[in-house]
C-alpha positions as CSV (number, residue, x, y, z in Angstrom):
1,X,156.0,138.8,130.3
2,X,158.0,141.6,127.8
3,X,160.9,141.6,127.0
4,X,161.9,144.7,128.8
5,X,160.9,142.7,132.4
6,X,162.9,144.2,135.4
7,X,165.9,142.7,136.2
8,X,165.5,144.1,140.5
9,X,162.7,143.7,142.9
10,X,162.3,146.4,145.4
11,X,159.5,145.5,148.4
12,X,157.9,147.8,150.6
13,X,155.5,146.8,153.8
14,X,154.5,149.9,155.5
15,X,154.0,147.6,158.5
16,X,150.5,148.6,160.1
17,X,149.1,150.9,157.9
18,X,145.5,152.1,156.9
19,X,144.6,152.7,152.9
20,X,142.2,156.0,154.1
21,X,145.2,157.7,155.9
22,X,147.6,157.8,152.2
23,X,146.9,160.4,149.5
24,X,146.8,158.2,146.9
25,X,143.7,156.7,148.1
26,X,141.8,160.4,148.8
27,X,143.1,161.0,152.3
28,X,142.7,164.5,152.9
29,X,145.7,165.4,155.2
30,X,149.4,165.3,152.9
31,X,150.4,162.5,154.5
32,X,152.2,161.0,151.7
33,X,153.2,163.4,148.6
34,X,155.6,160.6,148.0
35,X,153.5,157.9,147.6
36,X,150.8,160.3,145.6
37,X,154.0,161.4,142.7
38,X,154.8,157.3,142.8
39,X,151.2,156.7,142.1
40,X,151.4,158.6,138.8
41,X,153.5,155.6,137.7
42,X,152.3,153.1,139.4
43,X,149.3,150.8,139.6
44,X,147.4,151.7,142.8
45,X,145.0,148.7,143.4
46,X,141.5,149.7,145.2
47,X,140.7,146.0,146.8
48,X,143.8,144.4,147.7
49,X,143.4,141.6,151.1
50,X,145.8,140.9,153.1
51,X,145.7,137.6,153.9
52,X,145.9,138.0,158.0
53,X,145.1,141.1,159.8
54,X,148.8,140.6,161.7
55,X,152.6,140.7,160.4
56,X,153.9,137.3,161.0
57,X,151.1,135.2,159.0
58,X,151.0,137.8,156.2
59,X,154.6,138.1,155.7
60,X,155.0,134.4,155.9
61,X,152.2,133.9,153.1
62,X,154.4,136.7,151.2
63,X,157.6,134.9,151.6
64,X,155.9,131.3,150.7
65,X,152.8,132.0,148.2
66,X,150.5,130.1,151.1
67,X,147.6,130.7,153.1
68,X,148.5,130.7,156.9
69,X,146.7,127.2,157.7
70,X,149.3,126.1,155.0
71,X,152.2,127.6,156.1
72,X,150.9,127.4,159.7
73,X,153.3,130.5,160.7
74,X,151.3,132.0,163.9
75,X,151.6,132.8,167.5
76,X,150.5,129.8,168.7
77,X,153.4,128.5,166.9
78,X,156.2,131.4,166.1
79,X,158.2,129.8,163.4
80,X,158.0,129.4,159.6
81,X,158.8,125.7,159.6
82,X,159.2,123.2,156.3
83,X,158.3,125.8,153.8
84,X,160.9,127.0,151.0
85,X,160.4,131.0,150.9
86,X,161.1,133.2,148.0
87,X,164.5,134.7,149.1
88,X,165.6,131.4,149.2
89,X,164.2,130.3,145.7
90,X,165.5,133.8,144.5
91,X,169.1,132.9,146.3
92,X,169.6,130.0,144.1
93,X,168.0,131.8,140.5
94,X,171.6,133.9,141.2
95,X,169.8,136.8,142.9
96,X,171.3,138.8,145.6
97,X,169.0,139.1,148.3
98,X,168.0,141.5,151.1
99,X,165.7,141.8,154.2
100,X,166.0,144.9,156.2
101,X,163.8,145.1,159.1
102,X,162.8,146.7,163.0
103,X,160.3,144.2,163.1
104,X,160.7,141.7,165.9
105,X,158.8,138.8,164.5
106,X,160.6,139.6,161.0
107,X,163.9,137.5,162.2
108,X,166.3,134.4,161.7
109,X,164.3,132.6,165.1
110,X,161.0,133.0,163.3
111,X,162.8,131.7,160.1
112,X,161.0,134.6,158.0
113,X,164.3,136.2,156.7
114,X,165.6,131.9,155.5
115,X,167.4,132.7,152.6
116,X,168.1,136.4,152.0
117,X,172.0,137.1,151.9
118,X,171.8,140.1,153.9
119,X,169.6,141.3,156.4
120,X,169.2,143.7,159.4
121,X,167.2,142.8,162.2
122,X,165.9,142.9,165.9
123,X,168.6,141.9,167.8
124,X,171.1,143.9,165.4
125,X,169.2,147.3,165.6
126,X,168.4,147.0,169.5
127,X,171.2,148.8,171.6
128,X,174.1,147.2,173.1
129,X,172.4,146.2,176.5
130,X,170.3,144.2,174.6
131,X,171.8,142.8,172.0
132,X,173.6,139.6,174.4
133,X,173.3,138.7,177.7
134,X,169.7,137.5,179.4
135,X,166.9,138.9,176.7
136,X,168.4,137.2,173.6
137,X,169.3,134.1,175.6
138,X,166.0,133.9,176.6
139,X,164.4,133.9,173.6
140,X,166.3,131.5,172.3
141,X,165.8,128.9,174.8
142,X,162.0,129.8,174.4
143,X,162.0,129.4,170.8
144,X,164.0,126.0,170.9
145,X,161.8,124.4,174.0
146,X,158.3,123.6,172.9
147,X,157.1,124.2,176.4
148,X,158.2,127.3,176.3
149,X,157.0,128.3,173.1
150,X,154.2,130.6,174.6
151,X,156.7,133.1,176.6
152,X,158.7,133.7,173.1
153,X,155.4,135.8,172.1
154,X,156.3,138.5,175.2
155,X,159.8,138.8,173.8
156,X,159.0,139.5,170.4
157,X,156.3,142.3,172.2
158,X,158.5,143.8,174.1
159,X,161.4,144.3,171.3
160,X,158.8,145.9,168.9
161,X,157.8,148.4,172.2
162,X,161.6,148.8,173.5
163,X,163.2,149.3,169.6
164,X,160.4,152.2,169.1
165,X,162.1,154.0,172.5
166,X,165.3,152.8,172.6
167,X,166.7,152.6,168.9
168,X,167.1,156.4,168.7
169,X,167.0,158.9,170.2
170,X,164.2,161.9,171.4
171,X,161.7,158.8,171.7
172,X,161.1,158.6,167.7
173,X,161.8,155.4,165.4
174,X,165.2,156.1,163.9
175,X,165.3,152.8,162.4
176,X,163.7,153.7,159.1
177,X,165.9,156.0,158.0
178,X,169.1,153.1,158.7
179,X,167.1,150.7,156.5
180,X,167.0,152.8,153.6
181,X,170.6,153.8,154.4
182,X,171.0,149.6,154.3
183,X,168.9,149.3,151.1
184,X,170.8,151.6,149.1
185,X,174.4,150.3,149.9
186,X,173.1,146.8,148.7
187,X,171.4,147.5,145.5
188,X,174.6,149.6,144.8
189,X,176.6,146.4,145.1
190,X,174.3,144.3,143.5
191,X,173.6,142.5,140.1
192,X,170.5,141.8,140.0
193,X,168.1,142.2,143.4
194,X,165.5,141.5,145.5
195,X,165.2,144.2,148.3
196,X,163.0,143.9,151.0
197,X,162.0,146.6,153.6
198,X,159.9,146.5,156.4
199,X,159.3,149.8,158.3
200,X,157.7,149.8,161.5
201,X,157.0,153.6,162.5
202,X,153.4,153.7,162.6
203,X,152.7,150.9,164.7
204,X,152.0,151.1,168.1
205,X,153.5,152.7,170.0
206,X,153.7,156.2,167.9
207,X,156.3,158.7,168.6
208,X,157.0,160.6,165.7
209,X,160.0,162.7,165.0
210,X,159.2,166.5,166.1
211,X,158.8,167.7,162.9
212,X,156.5,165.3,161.5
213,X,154.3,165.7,164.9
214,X,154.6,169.5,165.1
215,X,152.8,169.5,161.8
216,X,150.3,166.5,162.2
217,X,149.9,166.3,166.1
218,X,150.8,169.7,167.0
219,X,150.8,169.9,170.7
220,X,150.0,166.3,171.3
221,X,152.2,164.5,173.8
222,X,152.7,161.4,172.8
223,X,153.3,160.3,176.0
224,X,149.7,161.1,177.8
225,X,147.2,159.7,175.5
226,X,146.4,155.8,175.2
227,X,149.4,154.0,173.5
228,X,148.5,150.3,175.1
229,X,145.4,149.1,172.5
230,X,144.5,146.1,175.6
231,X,143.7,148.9,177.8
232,X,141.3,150.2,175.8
233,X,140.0,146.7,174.0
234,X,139.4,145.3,177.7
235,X,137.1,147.8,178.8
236,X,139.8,149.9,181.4
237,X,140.3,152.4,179.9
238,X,137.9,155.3,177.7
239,X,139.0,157.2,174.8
240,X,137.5,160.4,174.0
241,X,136.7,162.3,170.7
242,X,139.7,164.5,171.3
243,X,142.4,161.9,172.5
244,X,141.6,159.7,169.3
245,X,142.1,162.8,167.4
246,X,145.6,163.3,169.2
247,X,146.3,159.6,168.3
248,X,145.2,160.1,165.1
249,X,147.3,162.5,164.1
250,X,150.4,160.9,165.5
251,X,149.6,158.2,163.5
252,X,149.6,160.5,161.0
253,X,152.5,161.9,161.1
254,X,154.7,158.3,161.7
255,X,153.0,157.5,157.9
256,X,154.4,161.2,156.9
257,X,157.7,160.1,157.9
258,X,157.3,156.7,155.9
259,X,156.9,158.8,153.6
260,X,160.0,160.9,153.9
261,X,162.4,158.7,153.8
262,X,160.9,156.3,150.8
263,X,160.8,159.7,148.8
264,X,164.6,159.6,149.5
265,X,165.2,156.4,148.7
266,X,162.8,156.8,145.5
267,X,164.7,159.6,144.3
268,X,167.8,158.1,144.7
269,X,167.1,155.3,142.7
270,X,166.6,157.2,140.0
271,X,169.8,159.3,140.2
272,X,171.5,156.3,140.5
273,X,169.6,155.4,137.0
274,X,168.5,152.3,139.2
275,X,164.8,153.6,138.5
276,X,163.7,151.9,134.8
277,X,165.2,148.4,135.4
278,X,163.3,148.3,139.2
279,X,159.8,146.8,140.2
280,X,158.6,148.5,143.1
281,X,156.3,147.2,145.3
282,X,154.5,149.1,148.3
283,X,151.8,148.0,150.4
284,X,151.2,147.2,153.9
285,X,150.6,144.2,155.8
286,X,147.6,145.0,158.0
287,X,146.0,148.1,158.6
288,X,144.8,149.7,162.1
289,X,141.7,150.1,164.2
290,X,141.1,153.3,166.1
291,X,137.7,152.7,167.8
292,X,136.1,151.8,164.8
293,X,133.7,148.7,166.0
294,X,135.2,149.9,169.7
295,X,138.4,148.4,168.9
296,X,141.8,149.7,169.1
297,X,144.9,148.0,167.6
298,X,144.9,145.1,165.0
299,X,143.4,142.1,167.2
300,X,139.9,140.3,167.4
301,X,138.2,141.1,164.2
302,X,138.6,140.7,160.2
303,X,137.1,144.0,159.1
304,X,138.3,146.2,156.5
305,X,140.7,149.0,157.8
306,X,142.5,145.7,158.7
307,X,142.7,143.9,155.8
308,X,141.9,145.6,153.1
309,X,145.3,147.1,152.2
310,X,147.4,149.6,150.0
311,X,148.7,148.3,147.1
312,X,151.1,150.2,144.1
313,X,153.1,148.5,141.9
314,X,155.3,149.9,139.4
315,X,156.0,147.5,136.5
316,X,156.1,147.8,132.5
317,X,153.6,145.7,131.9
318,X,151.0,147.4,134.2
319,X,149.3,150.7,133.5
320,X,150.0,153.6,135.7
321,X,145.9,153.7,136.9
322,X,143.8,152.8,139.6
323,X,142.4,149.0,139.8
324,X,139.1,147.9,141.4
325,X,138.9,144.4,140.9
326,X,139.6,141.8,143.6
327,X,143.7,140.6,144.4
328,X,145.4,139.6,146.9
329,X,148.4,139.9,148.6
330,X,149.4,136.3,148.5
331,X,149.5,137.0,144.5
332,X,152.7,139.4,145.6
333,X,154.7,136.1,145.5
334,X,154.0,134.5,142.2
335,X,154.3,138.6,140.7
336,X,157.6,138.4,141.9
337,X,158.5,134.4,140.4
338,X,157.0,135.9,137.1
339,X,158.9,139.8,137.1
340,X,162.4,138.1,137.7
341,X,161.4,134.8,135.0
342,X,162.5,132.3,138.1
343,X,160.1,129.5,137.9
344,X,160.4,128.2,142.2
345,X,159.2,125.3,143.2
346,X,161.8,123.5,143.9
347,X,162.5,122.5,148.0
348,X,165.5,124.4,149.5
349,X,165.5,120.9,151.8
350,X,164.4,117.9,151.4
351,X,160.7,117.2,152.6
352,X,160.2,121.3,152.5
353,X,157.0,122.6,150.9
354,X,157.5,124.9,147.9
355,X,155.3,126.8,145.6
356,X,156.0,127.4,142.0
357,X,155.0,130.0,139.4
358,X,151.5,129.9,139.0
359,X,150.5,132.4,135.9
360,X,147.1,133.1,136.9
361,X,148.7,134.5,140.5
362,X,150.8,136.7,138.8
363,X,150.0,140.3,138.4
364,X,152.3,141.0,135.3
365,X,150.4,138.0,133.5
366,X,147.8,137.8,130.8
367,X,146.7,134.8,132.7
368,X,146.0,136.4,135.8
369,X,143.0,135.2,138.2
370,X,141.5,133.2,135.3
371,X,140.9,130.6,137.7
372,X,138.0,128.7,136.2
373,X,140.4,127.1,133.7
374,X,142.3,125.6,136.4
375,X,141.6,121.4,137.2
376,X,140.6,120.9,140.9
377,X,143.5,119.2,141.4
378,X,145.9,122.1,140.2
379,X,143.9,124.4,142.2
380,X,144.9,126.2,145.7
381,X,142.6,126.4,148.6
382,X,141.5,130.4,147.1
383,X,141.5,129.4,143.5
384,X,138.1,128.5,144.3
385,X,134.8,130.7,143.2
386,X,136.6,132.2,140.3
387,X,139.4,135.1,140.6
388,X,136.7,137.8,142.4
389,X,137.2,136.6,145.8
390,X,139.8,136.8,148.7
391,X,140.7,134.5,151.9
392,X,141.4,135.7,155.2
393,X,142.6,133.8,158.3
394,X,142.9,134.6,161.8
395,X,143.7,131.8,164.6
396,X,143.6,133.0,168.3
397,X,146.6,135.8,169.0
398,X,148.5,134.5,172.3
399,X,150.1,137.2,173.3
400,X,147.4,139.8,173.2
401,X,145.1,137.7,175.0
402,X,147.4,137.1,177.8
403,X,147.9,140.9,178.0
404,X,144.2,142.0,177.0
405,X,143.0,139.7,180.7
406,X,145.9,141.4,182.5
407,X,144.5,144.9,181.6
408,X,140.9,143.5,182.5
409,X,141.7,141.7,185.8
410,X,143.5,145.3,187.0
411,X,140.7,146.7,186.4
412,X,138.7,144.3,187.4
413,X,136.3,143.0,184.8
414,X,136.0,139.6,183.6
415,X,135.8,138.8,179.7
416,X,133.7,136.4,178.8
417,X,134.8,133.5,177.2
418,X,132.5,133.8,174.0
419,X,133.4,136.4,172.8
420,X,135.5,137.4,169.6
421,X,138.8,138.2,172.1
422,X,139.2,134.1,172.2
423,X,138.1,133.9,168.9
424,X,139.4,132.1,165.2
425,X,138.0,133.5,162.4
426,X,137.8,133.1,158.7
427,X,136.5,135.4,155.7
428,X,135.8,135.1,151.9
429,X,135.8,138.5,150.2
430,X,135.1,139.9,147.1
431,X,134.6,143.5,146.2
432,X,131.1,143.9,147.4
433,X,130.4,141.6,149.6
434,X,132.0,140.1,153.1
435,X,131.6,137.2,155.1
436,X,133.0,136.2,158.1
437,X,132.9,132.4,159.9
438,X,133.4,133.2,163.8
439,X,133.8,130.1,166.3
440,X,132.8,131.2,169.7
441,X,130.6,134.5,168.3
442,X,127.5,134.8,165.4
443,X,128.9,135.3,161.5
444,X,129.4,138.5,160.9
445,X,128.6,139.7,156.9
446,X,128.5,142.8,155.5
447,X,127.6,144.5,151.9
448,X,130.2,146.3,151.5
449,X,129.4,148.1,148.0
450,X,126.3,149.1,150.3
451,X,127.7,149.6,154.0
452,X,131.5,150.0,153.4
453,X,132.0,150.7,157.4
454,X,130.8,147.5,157.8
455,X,127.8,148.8,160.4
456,X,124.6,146.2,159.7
457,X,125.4,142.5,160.0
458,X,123.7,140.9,157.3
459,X,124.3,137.2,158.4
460,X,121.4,135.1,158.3
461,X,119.6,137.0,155.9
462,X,118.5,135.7,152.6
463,X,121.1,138.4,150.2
464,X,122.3,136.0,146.9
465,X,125.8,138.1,147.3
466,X,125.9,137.3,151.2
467,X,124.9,133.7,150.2
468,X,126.9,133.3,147.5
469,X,130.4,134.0,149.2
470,X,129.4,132.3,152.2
471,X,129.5,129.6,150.1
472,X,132.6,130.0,148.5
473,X,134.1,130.7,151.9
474,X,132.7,126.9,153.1
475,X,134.6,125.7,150.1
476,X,137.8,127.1,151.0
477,X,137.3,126.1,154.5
478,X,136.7,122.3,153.2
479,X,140.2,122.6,151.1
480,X,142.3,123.8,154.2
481,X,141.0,121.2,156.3
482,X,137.5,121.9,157.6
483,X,135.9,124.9,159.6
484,X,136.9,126.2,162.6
485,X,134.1,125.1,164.6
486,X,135.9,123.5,167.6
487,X,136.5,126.1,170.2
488,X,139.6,126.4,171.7
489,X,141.0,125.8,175.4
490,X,140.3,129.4,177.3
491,X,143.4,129.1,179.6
492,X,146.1,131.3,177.9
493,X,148.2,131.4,180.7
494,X,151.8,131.9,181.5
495,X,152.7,129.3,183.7
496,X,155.8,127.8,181.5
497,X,157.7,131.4,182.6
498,X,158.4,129.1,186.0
499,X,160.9,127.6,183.6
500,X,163.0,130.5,182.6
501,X,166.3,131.2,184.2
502,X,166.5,133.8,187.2
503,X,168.4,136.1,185.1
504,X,166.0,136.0,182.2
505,X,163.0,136.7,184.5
506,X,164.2,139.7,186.0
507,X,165.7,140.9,182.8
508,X,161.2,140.7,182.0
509,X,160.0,141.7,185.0
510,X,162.6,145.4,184.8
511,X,160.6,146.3,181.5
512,X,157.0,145.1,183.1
513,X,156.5,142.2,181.8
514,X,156.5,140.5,185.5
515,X,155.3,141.6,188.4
């Protein structure tokens, strides 16, 4: 660390968005002129992994500096449970902490936001109709009876899809522009801060503001081409050349207005001479599919418009360029520890699980990804293979499945049980090479310095870089516990919404979640 080490944190996840669709990384359309003037002072990594391809795990590993089969955050099991996270380590340094958010899973009942002083989140940004009575009872009960546990996934759905049409008006997100309004009234009362943002606008479903869409999706209506991914995943429903486009370019333009509105809150941090004394952060959690591999959405596979993620970092020890080498955005965490000198690892409650500084994790440090040096015992689960590679997981996602056989048995097509929609997965990458442990479907593995759309399956073959992080991926698999080789139960079925109160179930069944 130098001496002249920021004394505030500002973290951005553009929640659900692709690397090829920013200018910064040669994306033809201006969808970000922000982001491209940031990236002239910044550090705009070229291989950064997410470690899940879905918010909850990855935010949780943000917020804890652990793989997901550590923290065990997932929809199987909604909650952040026993794990210290950073706001709360950060809390305690003296820092004044923030988590602004319209993402449903990012919220007090998942325990993501433990420990920030402020935050804004579902159930304060959904309207008033919403914000009491039968839908936040319900989840509640759901999220405190283990038998219930499964239903809670629906809830969290359905306040992602109802915030995106109800939170403003004309149909389009409002709530980003709120959250920076949020983020700039805290760091103006702060000392010294950790801000974190999540903005949701270009996941699903996209409905741009007008003049965002006139200019990216002119003439699309956003209302007539395919905004339910498990209708098109399942096989009922086609997607031609020209309605991807359409959704395309509302996509588009939902990053555009990202982009809008962290120009704004860019530009004001520097009027405010807040600028100097700030990291920045930006990335994204996941990416997006749009028929690539004949998928649609961010379910059922670990390739790389998933996973591998923007990344730019503005910090005075890092060189405003571009970085090629291997990271990952578990090392997010420990860059934090390190910026603001707080050294974590110290339980928030007794019997919790919490990570300390670890140099080689740390972006900012001389130290960083030298590995090797490390004893076994001192290492992580991904600390092994040296610093090149990166560790994805990806355990079976409830709540799509449920809605991906609903869409099939309407339309009346049976999916079959091995395949990778019932699927946990695992992958080991580094920069050229993939591979990826499936249990219910073949490996998938892919040269990606050769085939970067990820088209021939090399599995099986007899490639020393294919071998050699197979291998690497077996021994992260033995540190976390083992391989996934035991398929799960198929039955993902809802039969524990019996339980819910009268009220709650119609309060579902008005917004078509029950028949």
């Amino acid at each position: 660390m130098t001496t002249e080490s920021p004394e505030n944190v500002l973290f951005v996840v553009m929640d659900t968005v692709r690397k090829d669709r920013l200018t910064p990384y040669g994306y033809d359309r201006p969808t970000t002129p922000n982001l491209e003037a940031f990236a002239e002072e910044a550090t705009v990594f070229e291989q950064a992994v997410a470690p899940a391809p879905w918010t909850l795990p990855v935010h949780a590993s943000l917020f804890t500096g652990m793989y997901p089969s550590r923290h065990g955050a997932d929809q199987e099991n909604p909650y952040l449970e026993g794990a210290t996270t950073l706001a709360e380590t950060l809390s305690a340094a003296g820092y004044d902490t923030a988590c602004y958010s319209s993402n449903a899973w990012i919220t007090p009942y998942t325990h993501l936001t433990d420990g920030f002083d402020d935050q804004d989140n579902f159930f304060e940004v959904m309207p008033g109709e919403f914000l009491s009575g039968p839908l936040a009872r319900a989840w509640k009960t759901m999220n405190d009876n283990e038998a219930l546990r499964a239903v809670a996934d629906k809830l969290v759905s359905l306040g992602n899809t109802a915030h995106e049409y109800f939170a403003g008006g004309g149909g389009a997100d409002s709530k980003t522009p709120a959250v920076i309004d949020r983020t700039q009234s805290f760091v103006e009362d702060a000392d010294r801060s950790f801000a974190f943002i999540n903005l949701m606008d270009a996941h699903l479903p996209y409905h741009p503001p007008e003049e965002f869409a006139e200019e990216f999706a002119p003439g699309v209506d956003s209302t007539a081409v395919c905004q339910n991914s498990k209708e098109y995943n399942s096989g009922a429903r086609d997607i031609d050349d020209d309605e991807w486009e359409a959704i395309c370019g509302l996509y588009d333009a939902e990053i555009a207005h990202i982009d809008d509105q962290l120009g704004r809150l860019f530009d004001w941090l520097k009027a405010e001479g807040r600028w100097d004394d700030t990291m920045v952060v930006v990335c994204a959690d996941h990416g997006e599919l749009h028929g690539e591999h004949d998928l649609y959405g961010h379910e059922f596979c670990l390739y790389d418009p998933l996973v591998n993620v923007p990344l730019l970092v503005k910090h005075p020890d890092l060189d405003a360029d571009r970085r090629t080498d291997q990271v990952e955005l578990l090392d997010l965490y420990h860059t934090v520890l390190d910026t603001l000198d707080v050294e974590g690892g110290t339980p928030a409650a007794p019997g919790e699980d919490a990570i300390g500084l670890d140099h080689t994790r740390s972006l900012v440090s001389d130290s960083y990804r030298k590995f090797d040096g490390l004893a076994d015992a001192d290492r992580d689960p991904g600390q092994r293979g040296g610093g090149a590679y990166a560790f994805v997981e990806y355990s079976r996602p409830v709540v799509e499945l449920n809605q991906l056989e609903e869409k099939a048995a309407d339309a009346g097509i049976t999916l079959p049980s091995d395949s990778r929609f019932y699927s946990r997965m695992r992958a080991a990458r580094r920069t050229d090479a993939k591979y990826v442990r499936i249990d219910r479907i073949d490996d998938e593995a892919y040269r990606l310095d050769e085939d970067p759309g990820e088209t021939e399956n090399v599995a099986g073959g007899d490639d020393p870089a294919i071998e050699d992080v197979d291998e690497t991926l077996s021994a992260f698999e033995s540190a976390v516990g083992g391989a996934w080789t035991d398929a799960l139960d198929d039955d993902v079925s809802d039969d524990a919404v019996d339980e819910m109160d009268d009220e709650a179930q119609e309060r579902l069944r008005d917004l078509g979640y029950l028949e």
